[in-house]
C-alpha positions as CSV (number, residue, x, y, z in Angstrom):
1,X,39.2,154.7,80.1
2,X,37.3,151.9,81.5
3,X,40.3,150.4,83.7
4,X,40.2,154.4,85.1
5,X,36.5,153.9,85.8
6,X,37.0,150.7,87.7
7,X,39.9,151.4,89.6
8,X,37.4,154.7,91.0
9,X,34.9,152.3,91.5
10,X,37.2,151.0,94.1
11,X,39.1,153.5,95.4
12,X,37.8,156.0,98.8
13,X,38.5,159.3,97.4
14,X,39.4,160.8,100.9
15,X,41.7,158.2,101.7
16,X,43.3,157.0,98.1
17,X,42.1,153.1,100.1
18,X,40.2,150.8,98.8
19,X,36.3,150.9,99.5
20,X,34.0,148.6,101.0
21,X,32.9,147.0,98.0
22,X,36.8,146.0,97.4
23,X,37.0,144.6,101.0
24,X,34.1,142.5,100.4
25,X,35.2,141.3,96.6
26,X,39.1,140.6,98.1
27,X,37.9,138.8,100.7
28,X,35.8,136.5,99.2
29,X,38.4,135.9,96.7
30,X,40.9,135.0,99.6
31,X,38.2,133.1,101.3
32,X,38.2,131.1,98.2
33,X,42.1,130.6,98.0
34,X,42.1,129.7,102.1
35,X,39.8,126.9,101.2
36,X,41.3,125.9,98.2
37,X,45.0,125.8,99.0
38,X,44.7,125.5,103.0
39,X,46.2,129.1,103.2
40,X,45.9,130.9,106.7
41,X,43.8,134.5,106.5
42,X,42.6,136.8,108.5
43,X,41.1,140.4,109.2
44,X,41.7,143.7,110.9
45,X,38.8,146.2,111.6
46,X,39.5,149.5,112.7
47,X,37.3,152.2,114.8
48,X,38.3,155.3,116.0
49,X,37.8,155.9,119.5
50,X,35.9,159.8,120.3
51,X,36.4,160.8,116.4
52,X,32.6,162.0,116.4
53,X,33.4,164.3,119.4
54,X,36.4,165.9,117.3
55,X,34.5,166.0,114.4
56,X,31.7,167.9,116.7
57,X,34.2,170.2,118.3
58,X,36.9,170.9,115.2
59,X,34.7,170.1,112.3
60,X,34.1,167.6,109.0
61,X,37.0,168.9,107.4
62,X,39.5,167.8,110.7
63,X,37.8,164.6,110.7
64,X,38.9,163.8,106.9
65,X,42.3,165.3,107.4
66,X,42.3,162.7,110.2
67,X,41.2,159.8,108.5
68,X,43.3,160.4,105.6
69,X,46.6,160.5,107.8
70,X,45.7,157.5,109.6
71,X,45.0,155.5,106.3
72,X,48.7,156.7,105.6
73,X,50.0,155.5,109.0
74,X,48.2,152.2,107.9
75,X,49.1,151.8,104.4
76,X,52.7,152.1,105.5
77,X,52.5,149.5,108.1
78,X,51.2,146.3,106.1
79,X,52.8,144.0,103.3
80,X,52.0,144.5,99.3
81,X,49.7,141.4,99.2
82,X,47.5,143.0,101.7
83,X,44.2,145.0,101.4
84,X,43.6,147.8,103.4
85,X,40.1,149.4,102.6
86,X,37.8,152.3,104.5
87,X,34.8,150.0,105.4
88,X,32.6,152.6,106.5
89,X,32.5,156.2,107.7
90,X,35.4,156.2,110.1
91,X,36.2,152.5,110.1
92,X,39.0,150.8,107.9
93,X,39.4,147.0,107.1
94,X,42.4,144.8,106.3
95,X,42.4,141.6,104.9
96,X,45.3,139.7,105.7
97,X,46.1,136.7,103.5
98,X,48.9,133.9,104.7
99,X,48.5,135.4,107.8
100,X,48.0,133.5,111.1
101,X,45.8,135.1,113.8
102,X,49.0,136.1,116.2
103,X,50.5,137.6,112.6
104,X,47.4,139.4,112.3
105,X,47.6,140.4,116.0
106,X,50.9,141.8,116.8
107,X,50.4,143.7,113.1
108,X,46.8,145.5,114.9
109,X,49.0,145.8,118.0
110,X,51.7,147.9,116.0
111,X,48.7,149.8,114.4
112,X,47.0,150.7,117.7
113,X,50.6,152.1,119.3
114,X,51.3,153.9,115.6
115,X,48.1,155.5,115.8
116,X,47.7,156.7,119.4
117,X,51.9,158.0,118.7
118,X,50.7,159.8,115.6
119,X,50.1,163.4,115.9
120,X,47.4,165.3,114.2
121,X,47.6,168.4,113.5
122,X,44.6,170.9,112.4
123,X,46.8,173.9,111.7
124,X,45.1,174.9,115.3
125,X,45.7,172.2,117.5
126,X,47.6,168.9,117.5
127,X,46.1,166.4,118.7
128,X,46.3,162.4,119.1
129,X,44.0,160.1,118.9
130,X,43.4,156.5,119.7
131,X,41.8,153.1,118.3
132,X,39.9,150.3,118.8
133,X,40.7,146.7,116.8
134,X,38.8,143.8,116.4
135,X,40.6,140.9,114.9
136,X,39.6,137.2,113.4
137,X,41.1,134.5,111.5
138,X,39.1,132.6,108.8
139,X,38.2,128.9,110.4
140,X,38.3,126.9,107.1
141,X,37.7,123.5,108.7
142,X,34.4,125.1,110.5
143,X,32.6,125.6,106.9
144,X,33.0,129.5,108.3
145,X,31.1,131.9,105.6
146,X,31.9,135.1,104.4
147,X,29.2,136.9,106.9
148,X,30.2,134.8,109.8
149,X,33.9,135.9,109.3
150,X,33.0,139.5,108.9
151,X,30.9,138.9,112.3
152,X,33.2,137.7,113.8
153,X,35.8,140.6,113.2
154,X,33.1,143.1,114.4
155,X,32.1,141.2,117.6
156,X,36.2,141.6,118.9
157,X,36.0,145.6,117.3
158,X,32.5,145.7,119.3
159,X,34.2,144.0,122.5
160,X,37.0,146.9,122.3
161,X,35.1,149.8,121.9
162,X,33.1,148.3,124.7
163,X,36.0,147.9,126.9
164,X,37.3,151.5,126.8
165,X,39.1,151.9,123.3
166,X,42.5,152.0,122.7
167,X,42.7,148.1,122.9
168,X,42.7,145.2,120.5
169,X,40.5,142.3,121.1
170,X,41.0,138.6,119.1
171,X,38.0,137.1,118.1
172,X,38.8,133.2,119.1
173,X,35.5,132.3,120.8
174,X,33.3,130.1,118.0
175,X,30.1,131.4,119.5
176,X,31.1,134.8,117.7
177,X,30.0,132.9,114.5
């Protein structure tokens, strides 16, 4: 019973991902593990681009039948090892570990084009949507933190949602941190 009550404790209900408070406990353990055995890692943040306007127009429940399709789309697309988690409201979070920054890329590339080529339907209209990704890659030798990392990961998702939507952006500048 208690294994059940963790495993909740982690899980997003509307999704069936992994919650914030996993994102933030699997990352710092694969921080630790980067460090440790000089291990590549990096992130994925996700933000829908105009889901507030559907939500407005269609309603809450066509925004979570949205949401939970694209954490579908998602889940599908990545390896076993990695953590896919809604971070917030309509925001999801990958941690990627052995992965090198142009891994982590291509992989938010193939998100973006799954996303925007997935159709959702509302049983009145079908629909598709687009994404914005922000992506970073742990700097190890920089003595980068946990918050810095995280930073930096938003500062790219910021840059794309900034820059239109529907775009990834790679977080390589150090000043992000």
């Amino acid at each position: 019973a208690q294994n059940r009550i963790v495993m909740i404790s982690r899980k997003d209900m509307l999704t069936r991902l992994f919650n914030r408070r996993c994102f933030e406990e699997e990352l710092e353990s694969e921080i630790s593990k980067s460090r440790r055995y000089k291990t590549h890692l990096s992130i994925i943040l996700i933000d829908f681009d105009n889901l507030k306007t559907i939500i407005n127009d269609l309603g809450n429940q066509t925004g979570d039948n949205i949401l939970a399709s694209s954490a579908a789309v998602i889940q599908s697309m990545v390896r076993n090892n990695d953590v896919v988690c809604r971070y917030g409201g309509q925001e999801f979070g990958i941690v990627l570990p052995n992965t090198e920054l142009n891994g982590a890329r291509m992989l938010a590339e193939r998100i973006r084009k799954a996303i925007a080529g997935h159709h959702f339907d509302d049983n009145r209209e079908c629909m598709s949507l687009t994404v914005s990704i922000g992506v970073a890659a742990f700097d190890r030798e920089a003595g980068t933190t946990f918050s810095d990392f995280v930073k930096q990961g938003f500062n790219a998702l910021t840059c794309a949602l900034e820059n239109g939507g529907n775009s990834v952006v790679i977080s390589t500048d150090k000043k992000d941190l």
